[in-house]
N, CA and C atoms as a LAMMPS dump frame, in Angstrom:
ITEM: TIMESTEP
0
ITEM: NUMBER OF ATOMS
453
ITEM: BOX BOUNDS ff ff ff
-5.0000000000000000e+02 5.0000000000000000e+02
-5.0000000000000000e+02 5.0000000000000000e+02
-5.0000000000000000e+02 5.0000000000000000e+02
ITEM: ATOMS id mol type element x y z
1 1 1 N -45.29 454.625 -92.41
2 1 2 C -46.603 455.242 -92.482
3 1 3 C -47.604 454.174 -92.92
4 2 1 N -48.517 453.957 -92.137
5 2 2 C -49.791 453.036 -92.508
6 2 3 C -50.812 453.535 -93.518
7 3 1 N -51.654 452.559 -94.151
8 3 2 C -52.311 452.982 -95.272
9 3 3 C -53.595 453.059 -94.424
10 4 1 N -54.327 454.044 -94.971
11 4 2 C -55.594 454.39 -93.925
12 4 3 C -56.862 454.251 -95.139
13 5 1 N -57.772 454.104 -94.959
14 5 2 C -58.829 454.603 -95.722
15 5 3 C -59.152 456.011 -96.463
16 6 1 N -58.362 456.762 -95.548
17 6 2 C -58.2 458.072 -96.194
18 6 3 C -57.669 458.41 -97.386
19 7 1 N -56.084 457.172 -97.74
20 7 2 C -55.174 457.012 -98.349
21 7 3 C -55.99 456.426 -99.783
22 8 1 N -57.012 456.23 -99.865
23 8 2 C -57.812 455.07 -100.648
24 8 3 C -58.88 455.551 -101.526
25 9 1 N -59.428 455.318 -102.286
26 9 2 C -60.618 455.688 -103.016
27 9 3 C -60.773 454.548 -104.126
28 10 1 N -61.84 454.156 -103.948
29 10 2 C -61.961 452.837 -104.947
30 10 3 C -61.958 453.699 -106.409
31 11 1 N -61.818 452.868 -106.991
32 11 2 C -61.323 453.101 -108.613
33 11 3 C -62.101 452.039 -109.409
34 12 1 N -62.466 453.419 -110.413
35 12 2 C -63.666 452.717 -111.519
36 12 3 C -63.684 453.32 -113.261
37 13 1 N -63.212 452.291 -113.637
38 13 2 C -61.912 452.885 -115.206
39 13 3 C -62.888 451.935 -116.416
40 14 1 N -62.834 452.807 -117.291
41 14 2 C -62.966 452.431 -118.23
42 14 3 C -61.945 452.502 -119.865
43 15 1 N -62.13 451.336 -120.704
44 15 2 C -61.221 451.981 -121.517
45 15 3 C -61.468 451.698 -123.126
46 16 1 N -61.456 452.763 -124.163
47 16 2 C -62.043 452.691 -125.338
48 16 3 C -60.981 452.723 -126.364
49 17 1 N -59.624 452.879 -126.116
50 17 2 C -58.294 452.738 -126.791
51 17 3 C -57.523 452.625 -126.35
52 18 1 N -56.14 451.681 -126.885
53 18 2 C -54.859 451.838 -126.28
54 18 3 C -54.393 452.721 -125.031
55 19 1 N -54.677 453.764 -124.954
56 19 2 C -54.229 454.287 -124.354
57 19 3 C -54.906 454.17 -122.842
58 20 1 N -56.134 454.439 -123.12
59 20 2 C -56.868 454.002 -121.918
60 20 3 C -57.074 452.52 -121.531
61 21 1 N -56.27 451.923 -122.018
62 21 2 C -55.834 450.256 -121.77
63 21 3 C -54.947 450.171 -121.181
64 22 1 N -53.731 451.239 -121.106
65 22 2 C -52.638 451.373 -120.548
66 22 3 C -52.611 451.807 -119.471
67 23 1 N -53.695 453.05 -119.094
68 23 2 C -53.908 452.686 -117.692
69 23 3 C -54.75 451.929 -116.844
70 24 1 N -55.278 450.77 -117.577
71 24 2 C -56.035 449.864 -116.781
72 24 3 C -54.803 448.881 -116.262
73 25 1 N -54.212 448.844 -117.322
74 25 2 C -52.767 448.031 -117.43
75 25 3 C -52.087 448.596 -116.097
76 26 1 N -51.399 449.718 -115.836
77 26 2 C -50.931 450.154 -114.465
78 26 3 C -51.704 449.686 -113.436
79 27 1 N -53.048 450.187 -113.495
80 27 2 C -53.461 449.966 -112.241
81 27 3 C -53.416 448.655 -111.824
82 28 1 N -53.943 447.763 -112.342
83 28 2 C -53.774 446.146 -112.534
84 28 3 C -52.426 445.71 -112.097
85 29 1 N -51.663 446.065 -112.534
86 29 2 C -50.018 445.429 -112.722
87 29 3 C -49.846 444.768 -111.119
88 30 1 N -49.517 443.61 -111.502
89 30 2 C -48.721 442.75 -109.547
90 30 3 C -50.297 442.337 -109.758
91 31 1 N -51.528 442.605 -110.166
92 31 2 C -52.765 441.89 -109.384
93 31 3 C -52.441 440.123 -109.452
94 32 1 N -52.972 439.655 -107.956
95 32 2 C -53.418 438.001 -108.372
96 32 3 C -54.513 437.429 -108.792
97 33 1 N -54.614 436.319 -108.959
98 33 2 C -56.125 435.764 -109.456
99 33 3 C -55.997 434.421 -109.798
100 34 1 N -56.566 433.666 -109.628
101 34 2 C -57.081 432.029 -109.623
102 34 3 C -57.852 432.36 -111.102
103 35 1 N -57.225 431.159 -111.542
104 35 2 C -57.706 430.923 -112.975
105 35 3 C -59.294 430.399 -112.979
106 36 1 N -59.767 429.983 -111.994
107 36 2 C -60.986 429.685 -111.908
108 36 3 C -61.589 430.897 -111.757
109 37 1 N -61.286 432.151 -111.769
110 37 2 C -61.731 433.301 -111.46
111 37 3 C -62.035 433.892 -112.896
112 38 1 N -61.575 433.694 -113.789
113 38 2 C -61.621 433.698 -115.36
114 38 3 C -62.832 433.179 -116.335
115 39 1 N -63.731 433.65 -116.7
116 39 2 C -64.905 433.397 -117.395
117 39 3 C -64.8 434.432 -119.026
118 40 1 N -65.028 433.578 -119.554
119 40 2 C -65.625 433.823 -120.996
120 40 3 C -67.119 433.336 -121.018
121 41 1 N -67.797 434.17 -121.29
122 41 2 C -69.408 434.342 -122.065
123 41 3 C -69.379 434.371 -123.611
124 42 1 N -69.395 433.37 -124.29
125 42 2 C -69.554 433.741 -125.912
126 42 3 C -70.733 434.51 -125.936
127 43 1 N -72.178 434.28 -125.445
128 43 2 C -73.4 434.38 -126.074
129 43 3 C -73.322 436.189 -125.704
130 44 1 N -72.963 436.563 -124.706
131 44 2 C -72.793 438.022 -124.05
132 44 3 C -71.349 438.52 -124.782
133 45 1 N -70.604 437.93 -125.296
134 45 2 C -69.317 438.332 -126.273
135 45 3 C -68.338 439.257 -124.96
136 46 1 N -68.155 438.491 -123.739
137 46 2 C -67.955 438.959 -122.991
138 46 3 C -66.458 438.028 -121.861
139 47 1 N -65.391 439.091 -121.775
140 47 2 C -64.72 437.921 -120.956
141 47 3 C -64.091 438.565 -119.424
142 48 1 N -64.266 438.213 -118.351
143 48 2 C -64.582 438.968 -117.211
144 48 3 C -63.752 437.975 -115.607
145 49 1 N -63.181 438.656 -115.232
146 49 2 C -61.884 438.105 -113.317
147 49 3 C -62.449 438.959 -113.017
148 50 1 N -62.082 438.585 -111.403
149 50 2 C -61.659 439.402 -110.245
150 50 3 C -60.691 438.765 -109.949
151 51 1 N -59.539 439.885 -109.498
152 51 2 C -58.312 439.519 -108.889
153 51 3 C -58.621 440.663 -107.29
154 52 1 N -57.255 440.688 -107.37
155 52 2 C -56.466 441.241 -106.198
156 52 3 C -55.465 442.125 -105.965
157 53 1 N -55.977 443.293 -106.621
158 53 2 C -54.603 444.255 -107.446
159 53 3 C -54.135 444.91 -105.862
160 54 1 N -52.593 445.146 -106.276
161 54 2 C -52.181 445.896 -105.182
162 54 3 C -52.493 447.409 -105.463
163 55 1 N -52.657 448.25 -104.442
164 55 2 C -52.818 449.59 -104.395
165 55 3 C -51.772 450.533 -104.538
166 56 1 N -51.328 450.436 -105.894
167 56 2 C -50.117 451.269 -105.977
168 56 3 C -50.444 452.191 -105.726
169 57 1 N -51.135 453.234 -105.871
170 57 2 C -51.804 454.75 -105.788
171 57 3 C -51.56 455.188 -104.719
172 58 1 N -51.538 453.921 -102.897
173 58 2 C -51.502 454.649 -102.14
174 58 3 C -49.936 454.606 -101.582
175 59 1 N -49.114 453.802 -102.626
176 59 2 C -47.743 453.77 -101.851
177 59 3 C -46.801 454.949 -101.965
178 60 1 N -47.125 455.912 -102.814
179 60 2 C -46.119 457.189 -102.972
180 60 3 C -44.554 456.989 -102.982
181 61 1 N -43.904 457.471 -101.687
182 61 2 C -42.636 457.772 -102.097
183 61 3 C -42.406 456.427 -100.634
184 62 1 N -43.076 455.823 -100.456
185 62 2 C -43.265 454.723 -99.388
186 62 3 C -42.287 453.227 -99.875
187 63 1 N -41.56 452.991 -98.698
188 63 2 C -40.929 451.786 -99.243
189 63 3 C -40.831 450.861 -98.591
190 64 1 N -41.261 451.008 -97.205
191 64 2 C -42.076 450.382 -95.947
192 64 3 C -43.34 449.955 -95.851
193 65 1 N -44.003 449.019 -96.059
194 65 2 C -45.445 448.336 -95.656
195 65 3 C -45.718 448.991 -94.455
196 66 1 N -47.143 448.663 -93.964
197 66 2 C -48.097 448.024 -94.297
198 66 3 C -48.524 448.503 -95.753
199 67 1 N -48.843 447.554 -96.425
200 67 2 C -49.618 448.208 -98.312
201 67 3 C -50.727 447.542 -98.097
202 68 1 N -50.938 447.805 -99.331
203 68 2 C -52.934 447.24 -99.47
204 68 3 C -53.097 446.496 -100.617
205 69 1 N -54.354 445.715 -100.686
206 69 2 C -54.96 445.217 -102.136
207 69 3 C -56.316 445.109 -101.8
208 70 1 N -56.911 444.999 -103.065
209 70 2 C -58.071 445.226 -103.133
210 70 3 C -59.071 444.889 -104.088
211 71 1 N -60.537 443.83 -104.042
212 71 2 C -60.764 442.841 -104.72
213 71 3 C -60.668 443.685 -106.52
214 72 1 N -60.655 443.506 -107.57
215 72 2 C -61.474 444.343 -108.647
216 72 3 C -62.016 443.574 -109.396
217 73 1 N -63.164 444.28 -110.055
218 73 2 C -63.61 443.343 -110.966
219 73 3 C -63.238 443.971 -112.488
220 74 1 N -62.845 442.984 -113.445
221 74 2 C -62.729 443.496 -114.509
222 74 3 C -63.376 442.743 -115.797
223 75 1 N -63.687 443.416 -117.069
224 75 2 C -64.42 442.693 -117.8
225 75 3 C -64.382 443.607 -119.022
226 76 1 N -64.138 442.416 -120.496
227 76 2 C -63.831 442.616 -121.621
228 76 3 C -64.736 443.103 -122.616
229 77 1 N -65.728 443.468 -123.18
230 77 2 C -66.563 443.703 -123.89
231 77 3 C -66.356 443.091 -125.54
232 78 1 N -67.029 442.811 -126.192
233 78 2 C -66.824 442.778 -127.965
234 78 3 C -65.953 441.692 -128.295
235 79 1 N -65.431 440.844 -127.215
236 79 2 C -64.445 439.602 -127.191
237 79 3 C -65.513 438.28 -127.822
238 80 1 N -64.592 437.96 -129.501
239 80 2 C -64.597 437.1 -130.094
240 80 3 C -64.714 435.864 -130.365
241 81 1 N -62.985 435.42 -129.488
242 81 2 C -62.553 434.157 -128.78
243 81 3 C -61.053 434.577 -127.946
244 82 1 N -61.541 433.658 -127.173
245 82 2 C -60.271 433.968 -126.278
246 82 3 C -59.291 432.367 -125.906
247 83 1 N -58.099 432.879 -126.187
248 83 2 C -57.134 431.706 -126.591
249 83 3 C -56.241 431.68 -124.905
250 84 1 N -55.99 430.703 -124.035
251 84 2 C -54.622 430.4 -123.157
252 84 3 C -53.671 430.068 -123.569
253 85 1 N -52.482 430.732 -123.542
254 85 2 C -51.078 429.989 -123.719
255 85 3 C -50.215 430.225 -122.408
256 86 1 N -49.919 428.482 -122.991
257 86 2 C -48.886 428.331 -121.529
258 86 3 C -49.82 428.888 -120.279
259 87 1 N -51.194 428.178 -119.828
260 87 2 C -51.662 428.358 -118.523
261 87 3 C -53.051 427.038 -118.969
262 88 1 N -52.689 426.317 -118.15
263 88 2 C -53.731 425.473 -117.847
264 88 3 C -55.248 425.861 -117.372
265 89 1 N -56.413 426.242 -118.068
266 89 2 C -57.099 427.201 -117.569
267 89 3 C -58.188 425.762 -116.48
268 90 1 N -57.822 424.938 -117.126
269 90 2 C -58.699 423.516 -116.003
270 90 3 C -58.302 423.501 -114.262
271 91 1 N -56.898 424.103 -114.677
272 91 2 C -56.542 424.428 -112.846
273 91 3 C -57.004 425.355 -112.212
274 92 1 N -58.058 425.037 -111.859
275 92 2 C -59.016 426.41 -111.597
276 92 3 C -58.08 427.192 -110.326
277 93 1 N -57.488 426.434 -109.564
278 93 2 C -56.82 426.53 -108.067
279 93 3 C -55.492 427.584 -108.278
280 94 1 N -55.075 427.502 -109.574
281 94 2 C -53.708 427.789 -109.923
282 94 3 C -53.858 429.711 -110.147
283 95 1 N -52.842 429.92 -109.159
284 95 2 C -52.666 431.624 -108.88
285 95 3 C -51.726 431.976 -110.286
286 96 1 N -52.004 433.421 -110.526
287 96 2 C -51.304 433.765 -111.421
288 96 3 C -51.148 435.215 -111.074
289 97 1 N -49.99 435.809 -111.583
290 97 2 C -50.14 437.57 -111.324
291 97 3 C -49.65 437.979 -112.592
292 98 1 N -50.699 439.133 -112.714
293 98 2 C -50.781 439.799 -114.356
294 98 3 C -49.451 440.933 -114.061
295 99 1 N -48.662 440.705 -114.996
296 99 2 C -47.946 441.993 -115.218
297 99 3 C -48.233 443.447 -115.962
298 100 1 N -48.879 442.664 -117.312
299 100 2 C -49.545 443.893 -118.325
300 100 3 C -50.964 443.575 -119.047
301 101 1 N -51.325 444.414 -119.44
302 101 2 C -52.564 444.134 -120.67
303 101 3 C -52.152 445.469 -121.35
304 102 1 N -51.987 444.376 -123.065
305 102 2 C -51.932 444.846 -123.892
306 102 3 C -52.498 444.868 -125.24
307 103 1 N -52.589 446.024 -126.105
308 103 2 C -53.021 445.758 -127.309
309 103 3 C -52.585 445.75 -128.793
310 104 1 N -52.924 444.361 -129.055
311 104 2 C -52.257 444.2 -130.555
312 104 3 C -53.57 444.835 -131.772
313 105 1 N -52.958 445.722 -132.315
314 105 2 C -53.778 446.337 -133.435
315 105 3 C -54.379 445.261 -134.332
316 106 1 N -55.364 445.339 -135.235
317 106 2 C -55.183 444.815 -136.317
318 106 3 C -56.018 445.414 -137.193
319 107 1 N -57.339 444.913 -138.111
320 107 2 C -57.903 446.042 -139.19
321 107 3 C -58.622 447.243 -138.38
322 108 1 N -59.2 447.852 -138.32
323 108 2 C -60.235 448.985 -138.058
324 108 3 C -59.755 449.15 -136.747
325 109 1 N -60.827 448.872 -135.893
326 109 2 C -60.752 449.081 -134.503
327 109 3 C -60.268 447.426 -133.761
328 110 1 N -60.284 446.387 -134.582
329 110 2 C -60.522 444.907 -134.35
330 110 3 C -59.167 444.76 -133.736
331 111 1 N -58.271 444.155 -133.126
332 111 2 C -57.467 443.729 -132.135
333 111 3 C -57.475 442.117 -131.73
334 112 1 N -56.118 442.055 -130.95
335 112 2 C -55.824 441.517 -129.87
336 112 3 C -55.546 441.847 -128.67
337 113 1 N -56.243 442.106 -127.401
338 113 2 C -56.173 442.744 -125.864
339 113 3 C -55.256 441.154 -125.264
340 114 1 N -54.009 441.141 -124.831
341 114 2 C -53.192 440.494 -124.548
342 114 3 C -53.114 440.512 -123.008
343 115 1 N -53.164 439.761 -122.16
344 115 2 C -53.167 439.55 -120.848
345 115 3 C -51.828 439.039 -120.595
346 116 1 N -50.784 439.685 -119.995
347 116 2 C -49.292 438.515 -120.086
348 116 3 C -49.467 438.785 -118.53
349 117 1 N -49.035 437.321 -118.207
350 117 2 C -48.842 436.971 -116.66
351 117 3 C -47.425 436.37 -116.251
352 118 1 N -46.719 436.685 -115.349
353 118 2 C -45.415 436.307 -114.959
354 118 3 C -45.414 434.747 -114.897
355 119 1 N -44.232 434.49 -115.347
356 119 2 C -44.057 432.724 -115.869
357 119 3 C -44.133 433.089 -117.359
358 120 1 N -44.644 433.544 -118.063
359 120 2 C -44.869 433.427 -119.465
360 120 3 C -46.175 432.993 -120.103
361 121 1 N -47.397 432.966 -119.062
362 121 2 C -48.419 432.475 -119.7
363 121 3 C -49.221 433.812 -119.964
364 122 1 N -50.466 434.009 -121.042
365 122 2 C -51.146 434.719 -121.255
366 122 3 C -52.501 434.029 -121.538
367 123 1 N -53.32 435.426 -121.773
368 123 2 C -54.215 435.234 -122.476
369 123 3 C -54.916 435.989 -123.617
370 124 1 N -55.315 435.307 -124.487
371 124 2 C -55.102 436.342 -125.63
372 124 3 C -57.147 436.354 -126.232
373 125 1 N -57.248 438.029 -125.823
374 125 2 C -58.565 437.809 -126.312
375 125 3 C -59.318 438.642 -128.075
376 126 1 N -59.141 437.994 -128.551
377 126 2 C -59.7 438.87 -129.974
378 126 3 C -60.716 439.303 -130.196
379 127 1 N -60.51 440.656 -129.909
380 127 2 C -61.914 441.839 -130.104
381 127 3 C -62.373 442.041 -131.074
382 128 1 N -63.656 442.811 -131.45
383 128 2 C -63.699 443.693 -132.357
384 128 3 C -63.456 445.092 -131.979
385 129 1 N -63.184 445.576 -130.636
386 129 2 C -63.015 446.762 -130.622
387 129 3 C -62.696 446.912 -129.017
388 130 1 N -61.805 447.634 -128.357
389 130 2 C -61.617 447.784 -127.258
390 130 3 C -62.526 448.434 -126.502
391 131 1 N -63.212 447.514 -125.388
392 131 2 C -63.81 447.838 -124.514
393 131 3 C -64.117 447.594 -123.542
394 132 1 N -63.512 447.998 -122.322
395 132 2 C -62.786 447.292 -121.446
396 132 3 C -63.569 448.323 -119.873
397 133 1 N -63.576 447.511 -118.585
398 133 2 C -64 448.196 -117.663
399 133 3 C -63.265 447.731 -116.74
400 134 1 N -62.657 448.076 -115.661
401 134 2 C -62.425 447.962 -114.1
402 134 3 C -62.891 448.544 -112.88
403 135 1 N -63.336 447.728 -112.02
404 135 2 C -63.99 448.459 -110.804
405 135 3 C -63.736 447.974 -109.307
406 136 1 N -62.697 448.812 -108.779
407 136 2 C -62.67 448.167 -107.397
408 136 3 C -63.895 447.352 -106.662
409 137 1 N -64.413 446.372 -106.038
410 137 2 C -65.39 445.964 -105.675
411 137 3 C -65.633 445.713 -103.701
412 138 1 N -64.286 445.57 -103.359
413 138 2 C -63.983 445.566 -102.107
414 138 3 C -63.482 446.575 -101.23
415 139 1 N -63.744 446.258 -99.544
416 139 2 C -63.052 447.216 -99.033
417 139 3 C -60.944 447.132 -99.679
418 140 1 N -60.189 447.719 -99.264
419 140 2 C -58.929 447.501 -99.177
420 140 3 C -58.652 446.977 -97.83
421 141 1 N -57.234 445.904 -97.99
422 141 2 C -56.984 444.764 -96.867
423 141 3 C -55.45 445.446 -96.982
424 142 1 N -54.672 445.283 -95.56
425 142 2 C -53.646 445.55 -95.443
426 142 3 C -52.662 444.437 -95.45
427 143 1 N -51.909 444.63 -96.451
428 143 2 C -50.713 443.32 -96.861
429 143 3 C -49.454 443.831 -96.524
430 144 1 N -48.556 442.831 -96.577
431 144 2 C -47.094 443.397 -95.766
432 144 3 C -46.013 443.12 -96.613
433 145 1 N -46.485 442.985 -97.681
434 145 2 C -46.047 442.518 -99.376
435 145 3 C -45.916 443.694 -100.401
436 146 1 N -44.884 443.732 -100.8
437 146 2 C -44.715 445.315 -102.048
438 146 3 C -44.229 444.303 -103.2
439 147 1 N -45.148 443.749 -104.109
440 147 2 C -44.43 443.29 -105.375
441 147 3 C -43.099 443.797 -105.777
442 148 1 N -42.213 442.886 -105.876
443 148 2 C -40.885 443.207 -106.43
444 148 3 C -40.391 442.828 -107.739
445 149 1 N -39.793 443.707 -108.407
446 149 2 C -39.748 443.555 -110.105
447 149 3 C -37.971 443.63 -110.586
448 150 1 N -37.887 443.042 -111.29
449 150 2 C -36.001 443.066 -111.463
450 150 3 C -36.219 444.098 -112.819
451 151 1 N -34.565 444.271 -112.524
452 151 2 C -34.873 445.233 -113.553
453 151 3 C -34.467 444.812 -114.599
């Protein structure tokens, strides 16, 4: 079964706690992105990609391609400083795919929003408070690719 436009509806998330981090986190999960795609704004306290998330939403009980992806834009709010480990952020060229975003508690509302990307690199941004947005920005493109995950 082919993915149609019908199959589709752009998606536009916001998130103000853990929990609603967790599903930015799903939707995201398998996205790619060029590290040159990665900006921090100190003066705007702001840290903000576009990747290339796959469209899980429209694969259902589907285990056959054609699948989809689709550009998104996403962006951090109330971000502090933001630290790379283990990812060269000078390689602007260098692809990466996010597995999760997560959040490390700490006093009040203040945190760590954790970006882990397959290989082992992350990025780690220290908030004062979770506030987080995603917004499909593109049409959806048909890929012949279903991210595969071990168990």
């Amino acid at each position: 079964m082919a993915i149609s436009l019908k199959d589709y509806a752009p998606l536009g998330l916001m998130a103000g706690d853990a929990s609603d981090l967790d599903v930015i986190s799903t939707v995201l999960q398998d996205a790619v992105a060029k590290l040159g795609d990665f900006a921090y704004v100190p003066d705007n306290r702001r840290f903000a990609f576009v990747a290339n998330r796959f469209v899980w939403e429209c694969v259902g009980a589907r285990r056959a391609g054609p699948f989809a992806r689709v550009r998104a834009g996403v962006h951090f709010d109330d971000v502090i400083a933001v630290k790379y480990q283990n990812l060269r952020n000078d390689a602007k060229d260098a692809v990466v795919e996010l597995l999760a975003i997560r959040f490390e508690p700490g006093e009040d509302a203040a945190g760590a929003i954790m970006l882990d990307f397959a290989g082992g690199g992350a990025v780690r941004l220290e908030v004062e408070s979770i506030n987080a947005y995603m917004s499909d920005i593109s049409e959806p493109w048909r890929t012949r690719a279903k991210p595969k995950h071990k168990v």
